[in-house]
MILUMSE-331430 format. One record per residue: y, z, x of N, C-alpha, C, O, CB in turn; residue number from 0. Coordinates in nm, 3 decimals, always signed. Atoms other than C-alpha are relative to their C-alpha. Glycine has a CB too. Example, Ala and Ser with C-alpha at 12.3 -4.5 7.8 and 13.67 -1.06 7.14 Angstrom:
BEGIN
<pt><n_py>-0.119</n_py><n_pz>+0.000</n_pz><n_px>+0.089</n_px><ca_py>-0.450</ca_py><ca_pz>+0.780</ca_pz><ca_px>+1.230</ca_px><c_py>+0.120</c_py><c_pz>+0.000</c_pz><c_px>+0.090</c_px><o_py>+0.118</o_py><o_pz>+0.066</o_pz><o_px>+0.194</o_px><cb_py>+0.003</cb_py><cb_pz>+0.125</cb_pz><cb_px>-0.099</cb_px><num>0</num></pt>
<pt><n_py>-0.119</n_py><n_pz>-0.006</n_pz><n_px>-0.082</n_px><ca_py>-0.106</ca_py><ca_pz>+0.714</ca_pz><ca_px>+1.367</ca_px><c_py>+0.109</c_py><c_pz>+0.073</c_pz><c_px>-0.077</c_px><o_py>+0.220</o_py><o_pz>+0.090</o_pz><o_px>-0.026</o_px><cb_py>+0.046</cb_py><cb_pz>-0.142</cb_pz><cb_px>+0.041</cb_px><num>1</num></pt>
END
This chain:
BEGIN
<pt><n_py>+0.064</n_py><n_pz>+0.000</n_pz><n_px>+0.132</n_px><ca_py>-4.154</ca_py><ca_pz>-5.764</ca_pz><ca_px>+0.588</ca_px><c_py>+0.012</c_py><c_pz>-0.137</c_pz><c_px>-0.066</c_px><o_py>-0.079</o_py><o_pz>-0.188</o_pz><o_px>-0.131</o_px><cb_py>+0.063</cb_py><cb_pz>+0.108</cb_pz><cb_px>-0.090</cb_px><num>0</num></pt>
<pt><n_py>+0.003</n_py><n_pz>+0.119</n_pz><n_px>+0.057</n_px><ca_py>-3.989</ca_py><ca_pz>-6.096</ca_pz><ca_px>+0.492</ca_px><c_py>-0.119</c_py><c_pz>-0.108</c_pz><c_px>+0.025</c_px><o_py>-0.177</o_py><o_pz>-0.168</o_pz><o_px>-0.065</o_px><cb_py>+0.115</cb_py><cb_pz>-0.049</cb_pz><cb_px>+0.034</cb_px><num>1</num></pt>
<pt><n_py>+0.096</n_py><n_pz>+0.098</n_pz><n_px>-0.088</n_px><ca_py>-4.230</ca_py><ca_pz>-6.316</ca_pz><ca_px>+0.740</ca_px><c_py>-0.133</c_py><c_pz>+0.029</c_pz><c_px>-0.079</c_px><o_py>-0.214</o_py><o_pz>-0.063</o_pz><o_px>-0.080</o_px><cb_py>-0.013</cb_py><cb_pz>+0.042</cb_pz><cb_px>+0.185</cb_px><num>2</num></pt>
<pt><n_py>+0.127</n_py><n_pz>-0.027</n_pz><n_px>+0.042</n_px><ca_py>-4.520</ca_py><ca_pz>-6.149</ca_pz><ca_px>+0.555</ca_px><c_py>-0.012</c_py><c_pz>-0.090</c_pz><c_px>-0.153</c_px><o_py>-0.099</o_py><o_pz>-0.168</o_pz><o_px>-0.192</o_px><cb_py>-0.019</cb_py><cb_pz>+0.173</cb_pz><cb_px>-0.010</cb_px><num>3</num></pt>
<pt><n_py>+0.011</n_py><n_pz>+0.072</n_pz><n_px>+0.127</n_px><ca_py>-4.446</ca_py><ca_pz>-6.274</ca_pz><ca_px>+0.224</ca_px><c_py>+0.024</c_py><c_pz>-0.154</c_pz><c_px>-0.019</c_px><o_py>+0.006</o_py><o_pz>-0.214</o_pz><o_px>-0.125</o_px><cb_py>+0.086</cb_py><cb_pz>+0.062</cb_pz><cb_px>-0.082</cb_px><num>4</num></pt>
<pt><n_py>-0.025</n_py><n_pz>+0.092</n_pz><n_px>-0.004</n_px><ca_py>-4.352</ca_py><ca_pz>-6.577</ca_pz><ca_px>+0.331</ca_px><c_py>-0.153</c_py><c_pz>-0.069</c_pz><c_px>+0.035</c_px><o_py>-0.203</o_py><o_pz>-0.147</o_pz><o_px>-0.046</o_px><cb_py>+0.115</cb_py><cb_pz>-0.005</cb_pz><cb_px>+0.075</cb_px><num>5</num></pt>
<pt><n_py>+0.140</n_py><n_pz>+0.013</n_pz><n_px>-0.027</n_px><ca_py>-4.711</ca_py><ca_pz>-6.627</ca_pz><ca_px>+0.512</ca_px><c_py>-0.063</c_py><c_pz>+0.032</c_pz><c_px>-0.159</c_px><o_py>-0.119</o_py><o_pz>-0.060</o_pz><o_px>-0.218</o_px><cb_py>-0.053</cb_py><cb_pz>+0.114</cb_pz><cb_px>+0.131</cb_px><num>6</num></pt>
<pt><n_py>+0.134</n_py><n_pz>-0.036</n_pz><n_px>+0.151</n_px><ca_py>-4.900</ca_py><ca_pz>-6.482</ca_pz><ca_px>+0.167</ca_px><c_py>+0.046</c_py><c_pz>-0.166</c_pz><c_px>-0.088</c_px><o_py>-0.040</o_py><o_pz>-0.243</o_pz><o_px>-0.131</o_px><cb_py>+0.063</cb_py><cb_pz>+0.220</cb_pz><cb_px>-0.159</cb_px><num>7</num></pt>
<pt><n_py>-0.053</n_py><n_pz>+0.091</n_pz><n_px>+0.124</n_px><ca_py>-4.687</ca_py><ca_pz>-6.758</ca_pz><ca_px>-0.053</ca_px><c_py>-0.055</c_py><c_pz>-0.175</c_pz><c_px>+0.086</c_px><o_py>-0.021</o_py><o_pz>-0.285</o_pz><o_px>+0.043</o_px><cb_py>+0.230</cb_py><cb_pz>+0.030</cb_pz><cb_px>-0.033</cb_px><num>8</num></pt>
<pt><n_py>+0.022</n_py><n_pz>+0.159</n_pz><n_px>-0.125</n_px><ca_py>-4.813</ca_py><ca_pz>-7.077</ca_pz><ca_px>+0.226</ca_px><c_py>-0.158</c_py><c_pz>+0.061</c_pz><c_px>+0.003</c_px><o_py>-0.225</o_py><o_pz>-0.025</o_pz><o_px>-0.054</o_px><cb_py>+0.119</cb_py><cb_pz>-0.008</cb_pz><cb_px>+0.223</cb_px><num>9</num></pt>
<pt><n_py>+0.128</n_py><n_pz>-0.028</n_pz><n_px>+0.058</n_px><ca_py>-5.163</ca_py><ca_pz>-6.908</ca_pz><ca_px>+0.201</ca_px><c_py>-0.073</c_py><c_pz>-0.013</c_pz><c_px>-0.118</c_px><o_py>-0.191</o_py><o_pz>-0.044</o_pz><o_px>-0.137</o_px><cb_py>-0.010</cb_py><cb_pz>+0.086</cb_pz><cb_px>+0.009</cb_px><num>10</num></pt>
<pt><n_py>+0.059</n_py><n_pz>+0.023</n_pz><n_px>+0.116</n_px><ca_py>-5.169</ca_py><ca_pz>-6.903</ca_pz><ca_px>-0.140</ca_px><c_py>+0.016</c_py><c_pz>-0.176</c_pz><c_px>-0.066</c_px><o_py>-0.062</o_py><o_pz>-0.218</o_pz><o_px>-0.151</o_px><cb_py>+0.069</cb_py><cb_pz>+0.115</cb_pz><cb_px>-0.094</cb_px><num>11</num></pt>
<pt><n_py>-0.035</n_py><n_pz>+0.148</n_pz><n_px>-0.009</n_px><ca_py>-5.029</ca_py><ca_pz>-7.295</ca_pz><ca_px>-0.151</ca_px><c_py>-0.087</c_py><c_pz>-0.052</c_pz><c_px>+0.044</c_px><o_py>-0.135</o_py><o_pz>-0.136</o_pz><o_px>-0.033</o_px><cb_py>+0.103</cb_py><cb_pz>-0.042</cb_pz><cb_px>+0.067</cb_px><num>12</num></pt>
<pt><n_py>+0.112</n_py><n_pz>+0.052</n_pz><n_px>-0.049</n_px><ca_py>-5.286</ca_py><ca_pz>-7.388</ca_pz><ca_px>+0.055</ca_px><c_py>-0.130</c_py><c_pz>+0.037</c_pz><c_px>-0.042</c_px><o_py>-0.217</o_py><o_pz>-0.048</o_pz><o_px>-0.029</o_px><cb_py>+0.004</cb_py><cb_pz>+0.015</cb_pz><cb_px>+0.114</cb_px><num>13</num></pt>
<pt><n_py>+0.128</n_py><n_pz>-0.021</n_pz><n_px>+0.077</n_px><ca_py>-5.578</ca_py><ca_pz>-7.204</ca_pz><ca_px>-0.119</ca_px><c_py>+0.023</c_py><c_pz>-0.100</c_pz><c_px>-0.159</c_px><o_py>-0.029</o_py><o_pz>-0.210</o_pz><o_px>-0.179</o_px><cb_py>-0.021</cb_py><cb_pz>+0.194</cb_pz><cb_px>-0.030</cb_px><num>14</num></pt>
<pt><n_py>-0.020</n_py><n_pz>+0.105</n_pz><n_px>+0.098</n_px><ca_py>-5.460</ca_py><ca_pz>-7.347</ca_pz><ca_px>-0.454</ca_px><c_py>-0.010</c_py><c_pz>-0.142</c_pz><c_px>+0.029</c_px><o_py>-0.083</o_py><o_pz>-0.211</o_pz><o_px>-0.042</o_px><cb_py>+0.117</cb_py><cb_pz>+0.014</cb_pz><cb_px>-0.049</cb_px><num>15</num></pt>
<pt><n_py>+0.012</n_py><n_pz>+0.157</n_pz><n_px>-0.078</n_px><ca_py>-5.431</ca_py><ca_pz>-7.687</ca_pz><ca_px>-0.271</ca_px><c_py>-0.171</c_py><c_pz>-0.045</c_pz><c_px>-0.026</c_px><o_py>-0.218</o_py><o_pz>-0.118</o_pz><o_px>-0.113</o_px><cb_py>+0.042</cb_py><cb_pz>+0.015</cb_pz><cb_px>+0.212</cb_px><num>16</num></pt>
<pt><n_py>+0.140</n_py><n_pz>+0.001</n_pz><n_px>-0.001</n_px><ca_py>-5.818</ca_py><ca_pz>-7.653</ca_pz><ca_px>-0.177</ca_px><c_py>-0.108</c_py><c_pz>-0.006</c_pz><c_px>-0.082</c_px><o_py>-0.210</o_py><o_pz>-0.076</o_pz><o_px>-0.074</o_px><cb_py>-0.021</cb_py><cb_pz>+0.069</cb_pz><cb_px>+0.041</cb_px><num>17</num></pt>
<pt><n_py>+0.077</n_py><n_pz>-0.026</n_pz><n_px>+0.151</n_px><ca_py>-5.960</ca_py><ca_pz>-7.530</ca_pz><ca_px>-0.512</ca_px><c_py>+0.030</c_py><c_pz>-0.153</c_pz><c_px>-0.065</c_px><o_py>-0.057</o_py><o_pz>-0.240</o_pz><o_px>-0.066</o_px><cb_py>+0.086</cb_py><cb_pz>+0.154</cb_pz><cb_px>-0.115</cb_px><num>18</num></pt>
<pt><n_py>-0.033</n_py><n_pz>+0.104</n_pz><n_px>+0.073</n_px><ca_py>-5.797</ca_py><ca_pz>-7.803</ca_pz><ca_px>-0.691</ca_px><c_py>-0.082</c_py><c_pz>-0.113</c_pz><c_px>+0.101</c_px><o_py>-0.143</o_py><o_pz>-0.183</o_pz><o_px>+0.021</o_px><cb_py>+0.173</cb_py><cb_pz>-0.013</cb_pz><cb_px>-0.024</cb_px><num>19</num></pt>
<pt><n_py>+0.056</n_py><n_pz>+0.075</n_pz><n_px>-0.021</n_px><ca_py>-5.961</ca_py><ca_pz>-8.035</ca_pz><ca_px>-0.445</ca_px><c_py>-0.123</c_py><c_pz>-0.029</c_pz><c_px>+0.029</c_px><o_py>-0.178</o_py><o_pz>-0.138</o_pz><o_px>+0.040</o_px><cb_py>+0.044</cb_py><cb_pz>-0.022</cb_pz><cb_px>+0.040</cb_px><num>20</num></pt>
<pt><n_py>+0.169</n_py><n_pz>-0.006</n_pz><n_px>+0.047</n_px><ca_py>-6.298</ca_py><ca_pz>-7.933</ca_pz><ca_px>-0.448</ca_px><c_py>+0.011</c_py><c_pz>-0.013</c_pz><c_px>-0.136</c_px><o_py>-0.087</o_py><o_pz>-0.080</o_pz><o_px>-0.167</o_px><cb_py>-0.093</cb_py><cb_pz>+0.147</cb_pz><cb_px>+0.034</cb_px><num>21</num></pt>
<pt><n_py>+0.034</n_py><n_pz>+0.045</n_pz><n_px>+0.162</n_px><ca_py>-6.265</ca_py><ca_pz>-7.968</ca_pz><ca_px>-0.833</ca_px><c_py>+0.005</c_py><c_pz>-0.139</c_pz><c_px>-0.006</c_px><o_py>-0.072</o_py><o_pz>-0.215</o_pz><o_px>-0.066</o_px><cb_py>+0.109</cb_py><cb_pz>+0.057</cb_pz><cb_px>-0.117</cb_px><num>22</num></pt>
<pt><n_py>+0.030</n_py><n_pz>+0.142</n_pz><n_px>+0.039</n_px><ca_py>-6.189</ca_py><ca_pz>-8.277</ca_pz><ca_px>-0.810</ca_px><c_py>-0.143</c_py><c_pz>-0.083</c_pz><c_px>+0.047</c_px><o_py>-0.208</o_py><o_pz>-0.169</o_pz><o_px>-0.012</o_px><cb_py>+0.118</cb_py><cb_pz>-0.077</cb_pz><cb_px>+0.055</cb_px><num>23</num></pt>
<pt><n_py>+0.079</n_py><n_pz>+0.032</n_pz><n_px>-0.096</n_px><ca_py>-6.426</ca_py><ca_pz>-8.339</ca_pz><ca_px>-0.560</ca_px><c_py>-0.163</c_py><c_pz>+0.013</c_pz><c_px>-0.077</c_px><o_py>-0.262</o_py><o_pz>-0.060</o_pz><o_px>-0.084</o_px><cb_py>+0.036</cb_py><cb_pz>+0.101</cb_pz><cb_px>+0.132</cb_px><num>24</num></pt>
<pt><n_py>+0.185</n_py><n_pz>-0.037</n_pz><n_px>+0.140</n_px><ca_py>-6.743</ca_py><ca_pz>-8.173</ca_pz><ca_px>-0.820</ca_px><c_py>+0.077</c_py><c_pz>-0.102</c_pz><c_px>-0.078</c_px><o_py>+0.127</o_py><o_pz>-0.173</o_pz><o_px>+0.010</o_px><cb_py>-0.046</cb_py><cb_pz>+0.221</cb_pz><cb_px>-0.131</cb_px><num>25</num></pt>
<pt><n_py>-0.004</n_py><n_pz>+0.097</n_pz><n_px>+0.035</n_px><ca_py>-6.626</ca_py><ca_pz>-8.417</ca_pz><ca_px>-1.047</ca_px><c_py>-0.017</c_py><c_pz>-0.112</c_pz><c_px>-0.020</c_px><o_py>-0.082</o_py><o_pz>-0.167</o_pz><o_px>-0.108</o_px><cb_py>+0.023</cb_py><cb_pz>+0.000</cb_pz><cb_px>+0.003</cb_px><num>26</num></pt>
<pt><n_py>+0.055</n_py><n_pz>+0.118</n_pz><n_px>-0.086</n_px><ca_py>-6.644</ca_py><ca_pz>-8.686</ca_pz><ca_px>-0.902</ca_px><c_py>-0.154</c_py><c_pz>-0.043</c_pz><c_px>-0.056</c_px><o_py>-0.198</o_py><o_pz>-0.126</o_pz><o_px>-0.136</o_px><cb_py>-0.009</cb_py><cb_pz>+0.051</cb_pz><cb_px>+0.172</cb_px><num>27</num></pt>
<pt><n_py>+0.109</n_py><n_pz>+0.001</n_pz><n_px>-0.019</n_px><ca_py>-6.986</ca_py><ca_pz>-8.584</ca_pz><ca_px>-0.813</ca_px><c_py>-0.057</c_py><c_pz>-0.019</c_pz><c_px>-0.135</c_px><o_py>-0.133</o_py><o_pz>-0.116</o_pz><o_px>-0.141</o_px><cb_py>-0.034</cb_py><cb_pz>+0.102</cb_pz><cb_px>+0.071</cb_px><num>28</num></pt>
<pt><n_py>+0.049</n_py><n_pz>-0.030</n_pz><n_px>+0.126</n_px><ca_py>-7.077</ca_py><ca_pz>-8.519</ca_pz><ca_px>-1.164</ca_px><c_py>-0.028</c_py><c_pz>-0.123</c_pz><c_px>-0.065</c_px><o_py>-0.140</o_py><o_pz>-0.145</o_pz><o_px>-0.111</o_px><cb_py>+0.089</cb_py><cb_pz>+0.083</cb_pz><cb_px>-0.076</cb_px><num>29</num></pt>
<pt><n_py>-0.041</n_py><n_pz>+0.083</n_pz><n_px>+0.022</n_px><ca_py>-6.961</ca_py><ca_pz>-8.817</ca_pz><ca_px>-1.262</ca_px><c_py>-0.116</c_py><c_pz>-0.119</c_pz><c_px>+0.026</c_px><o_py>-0.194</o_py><o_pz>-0.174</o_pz><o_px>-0.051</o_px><cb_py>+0.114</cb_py><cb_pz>+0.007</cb_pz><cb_px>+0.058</cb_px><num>30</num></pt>
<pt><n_py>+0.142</n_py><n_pz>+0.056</n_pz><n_px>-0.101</n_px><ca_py>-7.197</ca_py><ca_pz>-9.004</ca_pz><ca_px>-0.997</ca_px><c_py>-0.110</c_py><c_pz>+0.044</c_pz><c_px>-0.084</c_px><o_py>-0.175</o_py><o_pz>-0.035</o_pz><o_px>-0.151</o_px><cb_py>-0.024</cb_py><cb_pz>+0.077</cb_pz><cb_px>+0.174</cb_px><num>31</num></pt>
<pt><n_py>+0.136</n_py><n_pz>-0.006</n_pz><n_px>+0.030</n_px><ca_py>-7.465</ca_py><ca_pz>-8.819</ca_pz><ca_px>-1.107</ca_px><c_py>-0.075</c_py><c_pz>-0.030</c_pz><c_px>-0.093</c_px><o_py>-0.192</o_py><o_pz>-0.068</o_pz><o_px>-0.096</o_px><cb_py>-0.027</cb_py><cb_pz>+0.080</cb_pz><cb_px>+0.006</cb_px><num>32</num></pt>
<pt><n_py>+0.035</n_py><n_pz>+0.037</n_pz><n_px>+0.157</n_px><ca_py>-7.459</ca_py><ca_pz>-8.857</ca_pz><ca_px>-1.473</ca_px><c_py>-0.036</c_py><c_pz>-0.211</c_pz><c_px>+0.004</c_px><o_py>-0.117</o_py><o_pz>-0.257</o_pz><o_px>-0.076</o_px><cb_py>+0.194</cb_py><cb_pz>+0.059</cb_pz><cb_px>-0.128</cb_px><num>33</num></pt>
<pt><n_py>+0.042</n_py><n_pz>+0.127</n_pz><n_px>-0.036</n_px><ca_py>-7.474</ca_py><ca_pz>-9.276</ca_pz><ca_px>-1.345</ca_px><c_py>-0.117</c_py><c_pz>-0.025</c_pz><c_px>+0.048</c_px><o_py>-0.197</o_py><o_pz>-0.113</o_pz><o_px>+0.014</o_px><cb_py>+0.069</cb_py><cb_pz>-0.045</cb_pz><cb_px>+0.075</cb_px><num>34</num></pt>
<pt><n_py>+0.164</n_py><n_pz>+0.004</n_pz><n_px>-0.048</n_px><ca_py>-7.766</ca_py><ca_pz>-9.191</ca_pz><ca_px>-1.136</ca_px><c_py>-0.104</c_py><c_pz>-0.011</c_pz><c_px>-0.071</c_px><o_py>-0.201</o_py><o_pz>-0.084</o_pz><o_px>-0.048</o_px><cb_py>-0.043</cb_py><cb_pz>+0.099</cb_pz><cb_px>+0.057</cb_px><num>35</num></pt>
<pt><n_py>+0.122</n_py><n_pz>-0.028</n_pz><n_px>+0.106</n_px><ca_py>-7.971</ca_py><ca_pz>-9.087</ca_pz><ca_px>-1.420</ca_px><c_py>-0.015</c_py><c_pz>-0.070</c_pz><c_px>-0.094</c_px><o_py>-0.121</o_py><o_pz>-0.077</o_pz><o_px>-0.157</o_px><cb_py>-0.001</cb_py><cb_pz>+0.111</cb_pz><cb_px>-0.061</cb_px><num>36</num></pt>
<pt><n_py>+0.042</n_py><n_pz>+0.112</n_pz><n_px>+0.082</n_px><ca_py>-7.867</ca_py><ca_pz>-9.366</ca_pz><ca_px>-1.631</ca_px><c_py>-0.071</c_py><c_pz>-0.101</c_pz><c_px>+0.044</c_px><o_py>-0.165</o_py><o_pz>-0.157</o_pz><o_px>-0.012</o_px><cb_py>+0.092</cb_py><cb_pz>-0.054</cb_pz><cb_px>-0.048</cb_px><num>37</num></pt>
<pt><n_py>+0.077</n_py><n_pz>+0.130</n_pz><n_px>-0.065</n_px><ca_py>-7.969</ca_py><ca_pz>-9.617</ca_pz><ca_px>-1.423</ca_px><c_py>-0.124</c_py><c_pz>+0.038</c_pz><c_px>+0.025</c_px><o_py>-0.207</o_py><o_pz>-0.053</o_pz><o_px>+0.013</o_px><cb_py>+0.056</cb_py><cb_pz>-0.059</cb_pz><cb_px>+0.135</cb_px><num>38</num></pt>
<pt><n_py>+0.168</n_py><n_pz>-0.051</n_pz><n_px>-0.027</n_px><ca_py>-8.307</ca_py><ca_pz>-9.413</ca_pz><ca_px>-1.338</ca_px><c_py>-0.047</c_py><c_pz>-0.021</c_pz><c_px>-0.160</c_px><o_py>-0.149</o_py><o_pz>-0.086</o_pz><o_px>-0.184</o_px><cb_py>-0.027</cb_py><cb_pz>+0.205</cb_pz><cb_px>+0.066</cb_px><num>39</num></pt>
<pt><n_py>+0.043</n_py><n_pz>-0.002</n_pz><n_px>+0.131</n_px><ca_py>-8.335</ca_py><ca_pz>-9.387</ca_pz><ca_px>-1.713</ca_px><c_py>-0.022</c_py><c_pz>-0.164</c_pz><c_px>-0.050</c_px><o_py>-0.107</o_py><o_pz>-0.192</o_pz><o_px>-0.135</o_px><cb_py>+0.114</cb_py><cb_pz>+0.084</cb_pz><cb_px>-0.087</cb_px><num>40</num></pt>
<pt><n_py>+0.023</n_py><n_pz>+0.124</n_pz><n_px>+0.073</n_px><ca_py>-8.300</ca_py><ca_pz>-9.770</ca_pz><ca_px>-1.778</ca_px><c_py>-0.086</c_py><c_pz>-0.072</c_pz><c_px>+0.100</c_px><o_py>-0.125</o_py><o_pz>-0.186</o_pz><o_px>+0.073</o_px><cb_py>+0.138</cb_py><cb_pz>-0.081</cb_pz><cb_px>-0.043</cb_px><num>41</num></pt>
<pt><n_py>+0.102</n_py><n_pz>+0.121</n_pz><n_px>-0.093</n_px><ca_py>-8.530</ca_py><ca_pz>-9.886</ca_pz><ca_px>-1.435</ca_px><c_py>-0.101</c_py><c_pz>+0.077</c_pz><c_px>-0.056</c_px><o_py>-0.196</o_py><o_pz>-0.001</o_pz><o_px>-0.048</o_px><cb_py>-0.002</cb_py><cb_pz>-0.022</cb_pz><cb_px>+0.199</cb_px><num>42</num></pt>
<pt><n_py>+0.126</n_py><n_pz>-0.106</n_pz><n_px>+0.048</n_px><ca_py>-8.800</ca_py><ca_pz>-9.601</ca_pz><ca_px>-1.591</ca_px><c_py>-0.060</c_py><c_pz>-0.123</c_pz><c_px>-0.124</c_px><o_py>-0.162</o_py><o_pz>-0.190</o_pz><o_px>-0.115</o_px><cb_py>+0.072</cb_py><cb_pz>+0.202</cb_pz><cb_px>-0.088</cb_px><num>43</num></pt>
<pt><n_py>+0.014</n_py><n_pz>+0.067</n_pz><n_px>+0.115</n_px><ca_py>-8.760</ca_py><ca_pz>-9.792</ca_pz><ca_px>-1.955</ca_px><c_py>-0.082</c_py><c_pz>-0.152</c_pz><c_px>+0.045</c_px><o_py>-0.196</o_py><o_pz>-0.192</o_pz><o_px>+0.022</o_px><cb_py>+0.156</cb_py><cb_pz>-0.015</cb_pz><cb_px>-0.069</cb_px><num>44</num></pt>
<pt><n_py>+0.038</n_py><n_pz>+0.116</n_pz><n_px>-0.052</n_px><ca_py>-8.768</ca_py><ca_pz>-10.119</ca_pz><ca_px>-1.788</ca_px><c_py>-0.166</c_py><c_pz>-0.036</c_pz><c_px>+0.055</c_px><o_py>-0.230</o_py><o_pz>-0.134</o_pz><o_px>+0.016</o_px><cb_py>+0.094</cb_py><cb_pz>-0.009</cb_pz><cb_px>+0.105</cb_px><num>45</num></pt>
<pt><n_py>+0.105</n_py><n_pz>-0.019</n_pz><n_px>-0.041</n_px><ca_py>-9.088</ca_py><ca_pz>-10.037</ca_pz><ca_px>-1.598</ca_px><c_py>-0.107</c_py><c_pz>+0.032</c_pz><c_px>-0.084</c_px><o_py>-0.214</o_py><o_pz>-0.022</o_pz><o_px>-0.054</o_px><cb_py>+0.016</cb_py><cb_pz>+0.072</cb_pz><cb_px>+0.076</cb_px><num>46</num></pt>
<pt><n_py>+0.071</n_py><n_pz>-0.003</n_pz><n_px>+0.051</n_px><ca_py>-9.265</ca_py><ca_pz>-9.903</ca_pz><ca_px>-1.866</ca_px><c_py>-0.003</c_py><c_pz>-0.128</c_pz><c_px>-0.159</c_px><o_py>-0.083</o_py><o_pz>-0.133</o_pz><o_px>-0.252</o_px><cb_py>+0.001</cb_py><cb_pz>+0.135</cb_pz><cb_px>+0.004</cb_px><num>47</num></pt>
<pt><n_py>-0.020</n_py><n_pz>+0.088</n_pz><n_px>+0.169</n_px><ca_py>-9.156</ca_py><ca_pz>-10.182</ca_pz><ca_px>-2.171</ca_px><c_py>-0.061</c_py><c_pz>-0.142</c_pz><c_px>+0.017</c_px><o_py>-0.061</o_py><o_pz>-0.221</o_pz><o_px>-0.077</o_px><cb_py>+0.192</cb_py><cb_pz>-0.031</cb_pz><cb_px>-0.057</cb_px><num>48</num></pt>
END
């Protein structure tokens, strides 16, 4: 019974692990993207001014 709980508590370490690093990971991205669109937004301006 011990071995079991010991496995769930190293399962759950490692899922928590994962989550947290896909969050960071969207982030990131987000991050990026919101840059993307500035810079599209100021070669758009540029192009039309």
């Amino acid at each position: 019974m011990e071995i079991w709980s010991i496995l769930i508590i190293i399962v759950l370490v490692f899922a928590v692990r994962w989550i947290k690093f896909v969050k960071m990971n969207t982030d990131k991205q987000i991050k990026q993207n919101e840059e993307i669109i500035a810079l599209l937004k100021d070669l758009n301006e540029k192009k039309q001014g």
